[in-house]
C-alpha positions in Angstrom: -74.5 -1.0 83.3 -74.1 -1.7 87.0 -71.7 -3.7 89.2 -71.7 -7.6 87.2 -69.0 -10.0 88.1 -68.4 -10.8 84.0 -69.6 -8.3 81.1 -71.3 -11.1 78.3 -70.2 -10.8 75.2 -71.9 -12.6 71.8 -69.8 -12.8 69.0 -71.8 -13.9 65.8 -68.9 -14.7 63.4 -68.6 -18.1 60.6 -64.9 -18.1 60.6 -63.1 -19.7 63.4 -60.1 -17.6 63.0 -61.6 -14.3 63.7 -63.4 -15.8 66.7 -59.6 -17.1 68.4 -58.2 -13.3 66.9 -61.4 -11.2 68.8 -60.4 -13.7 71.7 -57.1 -12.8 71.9 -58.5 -9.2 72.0 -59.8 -9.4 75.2 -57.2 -10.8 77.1 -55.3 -8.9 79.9 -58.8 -6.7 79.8 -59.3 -4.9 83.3 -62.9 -5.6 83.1 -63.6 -9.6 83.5 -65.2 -11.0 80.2 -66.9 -14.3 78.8 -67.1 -14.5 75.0 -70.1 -16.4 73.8 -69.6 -17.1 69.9 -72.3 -18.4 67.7 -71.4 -19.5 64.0 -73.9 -18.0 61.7 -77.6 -16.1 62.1 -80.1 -18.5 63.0 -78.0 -19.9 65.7 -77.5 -16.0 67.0 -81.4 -15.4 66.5 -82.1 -18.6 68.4 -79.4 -17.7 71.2 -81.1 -14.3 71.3 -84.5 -15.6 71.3 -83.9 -18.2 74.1 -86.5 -17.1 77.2 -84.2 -19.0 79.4 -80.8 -17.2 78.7 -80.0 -13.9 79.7 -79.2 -11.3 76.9 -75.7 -10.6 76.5 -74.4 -6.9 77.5 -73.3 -6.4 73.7 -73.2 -8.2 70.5 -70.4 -8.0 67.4 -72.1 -8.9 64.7 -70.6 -10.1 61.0 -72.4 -9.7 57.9 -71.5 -12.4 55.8 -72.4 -15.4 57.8 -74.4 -18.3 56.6 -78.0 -19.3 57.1 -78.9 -16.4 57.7 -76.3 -13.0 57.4 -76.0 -9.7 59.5 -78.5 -7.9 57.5 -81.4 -10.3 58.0 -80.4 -10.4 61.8 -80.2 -6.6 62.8 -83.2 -5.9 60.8 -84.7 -8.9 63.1 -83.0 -7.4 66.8 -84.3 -4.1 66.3 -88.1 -5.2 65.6 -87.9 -7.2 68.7 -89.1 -5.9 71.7 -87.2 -7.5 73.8 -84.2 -7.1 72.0 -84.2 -3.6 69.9 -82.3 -2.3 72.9 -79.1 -4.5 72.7 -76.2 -2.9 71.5 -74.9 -4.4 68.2 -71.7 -3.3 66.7 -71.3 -4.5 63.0 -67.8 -6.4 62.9 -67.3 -7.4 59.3 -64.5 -7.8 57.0 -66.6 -6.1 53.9 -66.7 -2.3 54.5 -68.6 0.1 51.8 -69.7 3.4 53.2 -73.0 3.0 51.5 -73.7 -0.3 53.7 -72.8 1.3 56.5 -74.7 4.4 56.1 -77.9 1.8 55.9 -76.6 -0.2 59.0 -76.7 3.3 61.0 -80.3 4.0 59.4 -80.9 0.5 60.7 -79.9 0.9 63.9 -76.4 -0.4 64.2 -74.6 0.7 66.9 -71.4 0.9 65.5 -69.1 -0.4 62.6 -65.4 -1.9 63.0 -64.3 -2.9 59.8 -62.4 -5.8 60.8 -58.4 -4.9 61.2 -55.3 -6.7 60.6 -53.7 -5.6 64.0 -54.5 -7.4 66.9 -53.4 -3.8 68.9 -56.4 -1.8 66.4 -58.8 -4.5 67.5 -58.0 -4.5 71.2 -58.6 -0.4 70.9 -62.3 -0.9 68.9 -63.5 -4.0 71.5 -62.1 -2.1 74.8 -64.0 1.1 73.5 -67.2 -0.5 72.7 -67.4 -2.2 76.4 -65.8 0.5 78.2 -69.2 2.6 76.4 -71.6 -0.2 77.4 -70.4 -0.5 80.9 -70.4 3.6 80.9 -74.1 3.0 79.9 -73.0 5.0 77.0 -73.4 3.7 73.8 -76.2 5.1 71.9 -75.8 5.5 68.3 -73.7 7.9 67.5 -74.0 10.7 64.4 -72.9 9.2 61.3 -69.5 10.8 60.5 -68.4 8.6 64.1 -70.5 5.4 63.6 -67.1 3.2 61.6 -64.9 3.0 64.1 -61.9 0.7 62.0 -61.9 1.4 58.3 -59.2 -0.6 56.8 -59.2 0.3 53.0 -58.1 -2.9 51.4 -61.5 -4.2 52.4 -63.2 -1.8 50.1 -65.8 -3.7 48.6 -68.2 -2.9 45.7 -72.1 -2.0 46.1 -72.1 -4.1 43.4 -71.1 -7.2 45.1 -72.9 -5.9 48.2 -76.6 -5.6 46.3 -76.3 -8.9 44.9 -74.8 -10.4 47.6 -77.4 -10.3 50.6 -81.2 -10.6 50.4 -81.4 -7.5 52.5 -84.9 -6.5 54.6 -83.8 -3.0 54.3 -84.5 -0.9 51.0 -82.4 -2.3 48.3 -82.4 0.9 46.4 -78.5 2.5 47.6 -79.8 5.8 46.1 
């Protein structure tokens, strides 16, 4: 990434809370930043989609968001042409390592499993830009694609399966 006076970042998150938490992340940031935040996954698709706006630099995108969820959308950014190149970083609460194994497949950047500390968040977010600005932030090999893993998110691949309509195989074999 060259020389830009702000580094765009899209937050695609339902809950308000985690939006004014990643906020917080970025504050006293030595890079200058403007957090665009869109509430579920046809409003991101439609922000993404939108001719007239630029891209942003890097997206954080949740899973389980309404109208349409993270699975459905990545599956959707990485057909696009125009937007397979985009970095998305999963940022989800719900952490199996099954799911994130098919995020990777799917062309997920990375995966923060979303912590409790504001000071392991700041570390994740200012990683992820400082590797987009370094134009460095191709998909890692698995064993380094989750960056947070906080175990009491554990979910099961039970919950997961049923869960989301995903455009991926369903089959977690």
């Amino acid at each position: 990434m060259k020389q830009h006076t702000s580094f765009n970042i899209l937050l695609a998150d339902d809950d308000v809370d985690d939006y004014t938490f990643f906020k917080e992340a970025l504050k006293d940031f030595s890079i200058p930043t403007s957090l665009n935040w869109v509430h579920d996954g046809e409003q991101l698709m439609q922000e993404l989609t939108n001719e007239t706006k630029e891209l942003p630099h890097i997206l954080f995108l949740d899973l389980n968001m309404s109208r349409k969820n993270g699975f459905e959308c990545l599956s959707e950014i990485k057909l696009n042409e125009k937007l397979k190149e985009l970095p998305v970083i999963i940022y989800s609460t719900s952490f199996h390592k099954v799911i994130a194994d098919k995020l990777h497949k799917n062309g997920a950047n990375y995966y923060i499993s979303k912590p409790s500390e504001i000071s392991d968040l700041k570390k994740a977010v200012r990683k992820m830009i400082t590797l987009v600005v370094e134009e460095n932030v191709s998909q890692p090999a698995i064993e380094n694609f989750v960056l947070t893993e906080e175990r009491k998110n554990y979910k099961t691949q039970f919950w997961f399966s049923n869960f989301f309509r995903l455009p991926f195989s369903p089959n977690f074999n």
